[in-house]
Chimera marker file (.cmm) of the C-alpha trace (Angstrom):
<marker_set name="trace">
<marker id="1" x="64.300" y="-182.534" z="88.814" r="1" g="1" b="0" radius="0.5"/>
<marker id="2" x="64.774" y="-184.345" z="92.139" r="1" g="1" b="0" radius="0.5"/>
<marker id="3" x="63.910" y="-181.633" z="94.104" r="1" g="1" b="0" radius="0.5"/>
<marker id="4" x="60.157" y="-181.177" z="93.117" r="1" g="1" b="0" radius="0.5"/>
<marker id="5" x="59.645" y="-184.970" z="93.759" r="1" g="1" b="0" radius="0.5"/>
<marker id="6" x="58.202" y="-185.633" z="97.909" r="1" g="1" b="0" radius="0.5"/>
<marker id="7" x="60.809" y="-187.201" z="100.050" r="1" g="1" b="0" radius="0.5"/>
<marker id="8" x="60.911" y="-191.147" z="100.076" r="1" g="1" b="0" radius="0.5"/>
<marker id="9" x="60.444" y="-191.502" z="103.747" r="1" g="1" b="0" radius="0.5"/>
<marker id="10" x="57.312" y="-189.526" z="103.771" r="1" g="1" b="0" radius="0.5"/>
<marker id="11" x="54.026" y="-191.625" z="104.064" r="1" g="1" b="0" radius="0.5"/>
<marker id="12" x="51.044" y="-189.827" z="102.041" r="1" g="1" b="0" radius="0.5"/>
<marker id="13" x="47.826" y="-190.800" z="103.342" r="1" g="1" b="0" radius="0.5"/>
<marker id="14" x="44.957" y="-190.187" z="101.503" r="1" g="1" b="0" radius="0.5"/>
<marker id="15" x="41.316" y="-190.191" z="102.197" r="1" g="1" b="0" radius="0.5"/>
<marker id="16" x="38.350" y="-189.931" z="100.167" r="1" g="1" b="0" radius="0.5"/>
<marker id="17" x="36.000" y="-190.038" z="103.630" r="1" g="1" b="0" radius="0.5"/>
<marker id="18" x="34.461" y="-187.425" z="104.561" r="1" g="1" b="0" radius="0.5"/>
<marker id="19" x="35.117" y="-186.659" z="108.032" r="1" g="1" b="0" radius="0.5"/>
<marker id="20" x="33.214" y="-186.931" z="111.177" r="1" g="1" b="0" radius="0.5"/>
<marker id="21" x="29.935" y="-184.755" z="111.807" r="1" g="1" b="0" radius="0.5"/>
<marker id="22" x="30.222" y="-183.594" z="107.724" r="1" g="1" b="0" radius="0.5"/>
<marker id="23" x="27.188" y="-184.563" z="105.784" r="1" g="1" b="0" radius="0.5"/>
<marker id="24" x="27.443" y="-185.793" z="102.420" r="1" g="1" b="0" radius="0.5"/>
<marker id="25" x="24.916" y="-184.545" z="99.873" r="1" g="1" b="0" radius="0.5"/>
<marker id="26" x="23.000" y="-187.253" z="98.302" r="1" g="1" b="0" radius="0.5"/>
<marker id="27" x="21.688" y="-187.188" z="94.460" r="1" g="1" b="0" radius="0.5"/>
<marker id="28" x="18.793" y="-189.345" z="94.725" r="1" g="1" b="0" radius="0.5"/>
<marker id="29" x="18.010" y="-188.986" z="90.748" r="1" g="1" b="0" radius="0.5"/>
<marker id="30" x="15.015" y="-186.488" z="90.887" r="1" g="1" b="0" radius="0.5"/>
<marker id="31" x="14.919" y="-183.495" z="88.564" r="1" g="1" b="0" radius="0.5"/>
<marker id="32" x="17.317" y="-180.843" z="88.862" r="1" g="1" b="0" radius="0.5"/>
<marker id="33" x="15.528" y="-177.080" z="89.608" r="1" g="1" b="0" radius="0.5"/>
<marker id="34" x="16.274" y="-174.429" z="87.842" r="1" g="1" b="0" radius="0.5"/>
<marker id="35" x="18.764" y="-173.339" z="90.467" r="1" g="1" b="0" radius="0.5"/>
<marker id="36" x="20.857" y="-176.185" z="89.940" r="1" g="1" b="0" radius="0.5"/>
<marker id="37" x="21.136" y="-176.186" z="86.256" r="1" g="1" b="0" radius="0.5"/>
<marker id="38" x="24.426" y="-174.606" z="85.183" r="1" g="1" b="0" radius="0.5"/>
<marker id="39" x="24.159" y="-171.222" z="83.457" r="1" g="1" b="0" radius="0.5"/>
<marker id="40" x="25.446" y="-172.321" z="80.123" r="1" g="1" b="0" radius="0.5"/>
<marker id="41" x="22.903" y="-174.747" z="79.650" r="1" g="1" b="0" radius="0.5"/>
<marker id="42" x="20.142" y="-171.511" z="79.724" r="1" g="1" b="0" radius="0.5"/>
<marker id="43" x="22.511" y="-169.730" z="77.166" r="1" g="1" b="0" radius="0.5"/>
<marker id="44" x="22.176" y="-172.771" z="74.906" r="1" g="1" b="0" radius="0.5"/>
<marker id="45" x="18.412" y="-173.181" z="75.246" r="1" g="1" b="0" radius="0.5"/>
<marker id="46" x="17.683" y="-169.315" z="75.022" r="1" g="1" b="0" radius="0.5"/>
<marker id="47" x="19.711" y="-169.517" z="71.716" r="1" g="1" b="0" radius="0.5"/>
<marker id="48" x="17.689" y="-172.325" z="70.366" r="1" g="1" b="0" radius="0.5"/>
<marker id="49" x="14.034" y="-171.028" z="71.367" r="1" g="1" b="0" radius="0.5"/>
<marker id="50" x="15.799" y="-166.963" z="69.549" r="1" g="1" b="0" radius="0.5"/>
<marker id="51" x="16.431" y="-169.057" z="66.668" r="1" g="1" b="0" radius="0.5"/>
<marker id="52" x="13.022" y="-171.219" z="66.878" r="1" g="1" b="0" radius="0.5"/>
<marker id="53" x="11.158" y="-167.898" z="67.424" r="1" g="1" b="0" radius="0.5"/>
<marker id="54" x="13.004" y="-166.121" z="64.276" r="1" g="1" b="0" radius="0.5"/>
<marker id="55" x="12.671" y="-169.019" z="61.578" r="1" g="1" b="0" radius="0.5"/>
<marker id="56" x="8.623" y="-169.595" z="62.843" r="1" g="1" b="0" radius="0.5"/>
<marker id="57" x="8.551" y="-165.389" z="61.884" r="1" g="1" b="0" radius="0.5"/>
<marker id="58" x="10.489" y="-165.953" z="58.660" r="1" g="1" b="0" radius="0.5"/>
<marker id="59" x="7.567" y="-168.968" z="57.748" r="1" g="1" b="0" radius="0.5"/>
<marker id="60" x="4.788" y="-166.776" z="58.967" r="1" g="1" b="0" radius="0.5"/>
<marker id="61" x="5.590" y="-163.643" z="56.672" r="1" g="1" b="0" radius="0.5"/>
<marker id="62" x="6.801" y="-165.552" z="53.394" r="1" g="1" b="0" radius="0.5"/>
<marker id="63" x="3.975" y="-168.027" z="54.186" r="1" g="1" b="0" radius="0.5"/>
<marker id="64" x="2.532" y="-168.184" z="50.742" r="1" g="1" b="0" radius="0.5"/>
<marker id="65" x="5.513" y="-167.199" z="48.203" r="1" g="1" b="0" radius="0.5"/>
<marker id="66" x="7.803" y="-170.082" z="50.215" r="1" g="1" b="0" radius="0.5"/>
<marker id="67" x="7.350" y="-173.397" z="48.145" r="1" g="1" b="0" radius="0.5"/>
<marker id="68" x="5.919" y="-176.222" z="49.799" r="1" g="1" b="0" radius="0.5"/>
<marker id="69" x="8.829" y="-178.474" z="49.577" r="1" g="1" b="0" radius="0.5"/>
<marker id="70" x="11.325" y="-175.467" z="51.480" r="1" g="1" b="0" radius="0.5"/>
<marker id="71" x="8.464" y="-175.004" z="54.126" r="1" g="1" b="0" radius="0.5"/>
<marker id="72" x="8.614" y="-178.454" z="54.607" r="1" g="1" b="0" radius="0.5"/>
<marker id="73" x="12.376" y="-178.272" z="55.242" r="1" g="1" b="0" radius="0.5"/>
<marker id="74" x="12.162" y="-174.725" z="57.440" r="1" g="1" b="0" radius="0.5"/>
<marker id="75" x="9.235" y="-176.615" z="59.724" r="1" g="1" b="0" radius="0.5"/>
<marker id="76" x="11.385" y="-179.688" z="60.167" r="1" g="1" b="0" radius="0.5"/>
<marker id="77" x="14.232" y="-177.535" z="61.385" r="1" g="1" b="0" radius="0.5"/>
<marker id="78" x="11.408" y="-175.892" z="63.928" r="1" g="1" b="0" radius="0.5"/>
<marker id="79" x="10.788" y="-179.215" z="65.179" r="1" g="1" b="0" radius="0.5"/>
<marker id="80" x="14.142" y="-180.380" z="65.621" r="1" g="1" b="0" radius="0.5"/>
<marker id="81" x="15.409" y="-177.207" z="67.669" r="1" g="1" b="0" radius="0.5"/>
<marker id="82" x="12.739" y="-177.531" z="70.402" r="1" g="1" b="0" radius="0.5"/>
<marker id="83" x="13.589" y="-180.983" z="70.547" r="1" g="1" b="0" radius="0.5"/>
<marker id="84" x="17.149" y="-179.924" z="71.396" r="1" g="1" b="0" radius="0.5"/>
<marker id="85" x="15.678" y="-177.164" z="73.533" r="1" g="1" b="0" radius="0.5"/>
<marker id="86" x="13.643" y="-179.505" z="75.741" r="1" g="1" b="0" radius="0.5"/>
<marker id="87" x="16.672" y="-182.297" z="76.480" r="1" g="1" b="0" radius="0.5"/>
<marker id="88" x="19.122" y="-179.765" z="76.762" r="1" g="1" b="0" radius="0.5"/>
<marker id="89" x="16.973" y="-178.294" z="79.412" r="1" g="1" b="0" radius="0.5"/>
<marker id="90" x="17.164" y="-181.954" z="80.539" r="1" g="1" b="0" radius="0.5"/>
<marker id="91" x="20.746" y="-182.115" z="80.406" r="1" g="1" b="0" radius="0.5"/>
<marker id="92" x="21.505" y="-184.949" z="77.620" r="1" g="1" b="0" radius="0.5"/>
<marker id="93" x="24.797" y="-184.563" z="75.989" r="1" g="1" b="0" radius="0.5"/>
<marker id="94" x="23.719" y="-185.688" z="72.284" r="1" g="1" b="0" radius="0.5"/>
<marker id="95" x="21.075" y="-182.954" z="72.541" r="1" g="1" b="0" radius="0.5"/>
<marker id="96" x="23.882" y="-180.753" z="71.019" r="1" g="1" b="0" radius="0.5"/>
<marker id="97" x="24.914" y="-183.076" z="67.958" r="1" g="1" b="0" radius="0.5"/>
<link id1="1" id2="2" r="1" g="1" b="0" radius="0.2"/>
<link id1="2" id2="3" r="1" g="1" b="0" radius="0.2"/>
<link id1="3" id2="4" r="1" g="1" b="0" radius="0.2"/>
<link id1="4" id2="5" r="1" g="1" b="0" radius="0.2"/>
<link id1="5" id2="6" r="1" g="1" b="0" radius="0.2"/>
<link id1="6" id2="7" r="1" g="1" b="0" radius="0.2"/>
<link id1="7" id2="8" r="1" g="1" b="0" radius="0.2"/>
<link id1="8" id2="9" r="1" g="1" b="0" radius="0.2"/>
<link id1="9" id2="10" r="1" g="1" b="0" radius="0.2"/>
<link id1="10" id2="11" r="1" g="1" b="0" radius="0.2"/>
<link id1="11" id2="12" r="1" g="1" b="0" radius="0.2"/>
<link id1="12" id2="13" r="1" g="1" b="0" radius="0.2"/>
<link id1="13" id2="14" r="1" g="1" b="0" radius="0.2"/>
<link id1="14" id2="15" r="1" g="1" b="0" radius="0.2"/>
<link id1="15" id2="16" r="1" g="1" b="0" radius="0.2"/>
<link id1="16" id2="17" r="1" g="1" b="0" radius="0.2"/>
<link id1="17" id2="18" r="1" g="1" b="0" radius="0.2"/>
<link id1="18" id2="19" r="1" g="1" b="0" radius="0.2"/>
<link id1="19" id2="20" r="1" g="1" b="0" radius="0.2"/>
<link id1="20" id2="21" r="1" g="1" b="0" radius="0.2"/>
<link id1="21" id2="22" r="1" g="1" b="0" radius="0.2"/>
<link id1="22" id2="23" r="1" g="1" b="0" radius="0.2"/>
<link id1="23" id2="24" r="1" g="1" b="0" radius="0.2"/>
<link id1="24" id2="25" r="1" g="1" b="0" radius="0.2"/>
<link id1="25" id2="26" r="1" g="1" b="0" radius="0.2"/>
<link id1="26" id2="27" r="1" g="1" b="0" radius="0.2"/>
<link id1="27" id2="28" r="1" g="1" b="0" radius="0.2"/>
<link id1="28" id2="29" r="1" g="1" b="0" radius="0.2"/>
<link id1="29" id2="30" r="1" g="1" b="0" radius="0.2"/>
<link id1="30" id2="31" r="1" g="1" b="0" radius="0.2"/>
<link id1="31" id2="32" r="1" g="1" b="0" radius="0.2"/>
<link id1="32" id2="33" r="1" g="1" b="0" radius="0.2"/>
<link id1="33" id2="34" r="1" g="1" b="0" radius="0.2"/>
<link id1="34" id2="35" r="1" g="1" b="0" radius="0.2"/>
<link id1="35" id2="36" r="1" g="1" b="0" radius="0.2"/>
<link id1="36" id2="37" r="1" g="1" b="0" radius="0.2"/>
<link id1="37" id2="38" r="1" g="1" b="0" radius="0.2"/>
<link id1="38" id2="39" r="1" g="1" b="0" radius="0.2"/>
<link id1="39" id2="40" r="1" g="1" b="0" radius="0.2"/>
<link id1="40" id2="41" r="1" g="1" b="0" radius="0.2"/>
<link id1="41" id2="42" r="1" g="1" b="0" radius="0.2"/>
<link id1="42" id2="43" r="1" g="1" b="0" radius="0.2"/>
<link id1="43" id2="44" r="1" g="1" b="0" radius="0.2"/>
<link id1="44" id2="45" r="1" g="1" b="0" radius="0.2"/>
<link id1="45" id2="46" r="1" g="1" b="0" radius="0.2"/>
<link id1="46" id2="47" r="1" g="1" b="0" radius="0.2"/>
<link id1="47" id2="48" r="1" g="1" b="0" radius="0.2"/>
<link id1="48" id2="49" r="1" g="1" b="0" radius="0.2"/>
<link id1="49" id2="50" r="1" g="1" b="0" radius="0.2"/>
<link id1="50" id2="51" r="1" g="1" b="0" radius="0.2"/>
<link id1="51" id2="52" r="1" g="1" b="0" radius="0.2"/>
<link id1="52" id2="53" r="1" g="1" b="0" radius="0.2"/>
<link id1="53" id2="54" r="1" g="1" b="0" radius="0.2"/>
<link id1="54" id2="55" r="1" g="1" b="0" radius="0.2"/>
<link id1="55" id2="56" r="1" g="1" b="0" radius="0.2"/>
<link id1="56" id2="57" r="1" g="1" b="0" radius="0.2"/>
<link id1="57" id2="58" r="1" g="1" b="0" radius="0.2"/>
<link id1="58" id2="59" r="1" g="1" b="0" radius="0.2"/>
<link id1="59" id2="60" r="1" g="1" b="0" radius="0.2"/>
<link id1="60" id2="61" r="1" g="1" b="0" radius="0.2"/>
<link id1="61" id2="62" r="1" g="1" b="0" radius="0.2"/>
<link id1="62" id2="63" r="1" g="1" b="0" radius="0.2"/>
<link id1="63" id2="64" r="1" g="1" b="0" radius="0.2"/>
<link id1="64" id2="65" r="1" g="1" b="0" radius="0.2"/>
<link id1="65" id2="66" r="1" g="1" b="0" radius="0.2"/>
<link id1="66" id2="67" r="1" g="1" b="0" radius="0.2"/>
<link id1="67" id2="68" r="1" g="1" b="0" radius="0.2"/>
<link id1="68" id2="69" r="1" g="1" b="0" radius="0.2"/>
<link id1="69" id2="70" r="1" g="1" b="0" radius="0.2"/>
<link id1="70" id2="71" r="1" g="1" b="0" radius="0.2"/>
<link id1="71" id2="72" r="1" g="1" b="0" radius="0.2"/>
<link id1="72" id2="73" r="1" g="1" b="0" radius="0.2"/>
<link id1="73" id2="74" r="1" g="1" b="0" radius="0.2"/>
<link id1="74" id2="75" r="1" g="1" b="0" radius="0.2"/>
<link id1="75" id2="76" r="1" g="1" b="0" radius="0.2"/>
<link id1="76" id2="77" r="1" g="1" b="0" radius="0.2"/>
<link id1="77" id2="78" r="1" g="1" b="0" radius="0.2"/>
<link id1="78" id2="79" r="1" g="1" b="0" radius="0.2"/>
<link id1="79" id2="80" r="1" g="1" b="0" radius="0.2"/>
<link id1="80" id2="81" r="1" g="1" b="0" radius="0.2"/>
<link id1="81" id2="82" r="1" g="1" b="0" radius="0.2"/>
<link id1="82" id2="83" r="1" g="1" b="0" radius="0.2"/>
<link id1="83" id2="84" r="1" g="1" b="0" radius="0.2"/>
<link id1="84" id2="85" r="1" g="1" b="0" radius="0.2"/>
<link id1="85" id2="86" r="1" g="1" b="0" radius="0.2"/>
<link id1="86" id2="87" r="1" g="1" b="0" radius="0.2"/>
<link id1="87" id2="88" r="1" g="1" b="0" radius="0.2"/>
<link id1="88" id2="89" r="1" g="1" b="0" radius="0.2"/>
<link id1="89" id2="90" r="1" g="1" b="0" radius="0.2"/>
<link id1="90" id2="91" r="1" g="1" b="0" radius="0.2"/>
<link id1="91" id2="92" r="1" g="1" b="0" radius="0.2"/>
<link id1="92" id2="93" r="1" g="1" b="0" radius="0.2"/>
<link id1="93" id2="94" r="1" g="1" b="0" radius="0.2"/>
<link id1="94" id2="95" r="1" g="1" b="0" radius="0.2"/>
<link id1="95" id2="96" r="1" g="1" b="0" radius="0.2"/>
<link id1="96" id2="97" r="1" g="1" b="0" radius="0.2"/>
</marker_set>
């Protein structure tokens, strides 16, 4: 497949520069706004505060025929979702392990 491959003679000149009177946007390491945060990462979180919400409603109503040792387990799971929920909002990639 010589054809697809650029002619030898041909000088390629690359540049990673940007040009002259183009600004290059700066991340300075502040906190991203809500804006900037892509929409996936809202999908994720809204999933984990539904199922938060639902399993704090399943402990609520079978409050006193759940055993104390499965309540135990249910409220641990609780925890650890709005844990993920808060640095998944914050953008850490082992929040989703």
């Amino acid at each position: 497949m010589r054809f697809l491959a650029p002619h030898p003679n041909v000088e390629r000149r690359v540049s990673h520069a940007a040009p002259r009177g183009v600004s290059v946007a700066v991340d300075t390491g502040g906190r991203a706004s809500a804006r900037q945060r892509p929409f996936a990462l809202w999908v994720i979180a809204g999933g984990l505060v539904y199922v938060t919400l639902a399993l704090l409603v399943f402990v609520l109503s079978f409050l006193a025929a759940i055993p104390v040792g499965f309540l135990a387990i249910l409220v641990a799971f609780v925890v650890l979702f709005l844990i993920a929920i808060v640095f998944t909002l914050r953008q850490k990639r082992w929040a989703y392990i």
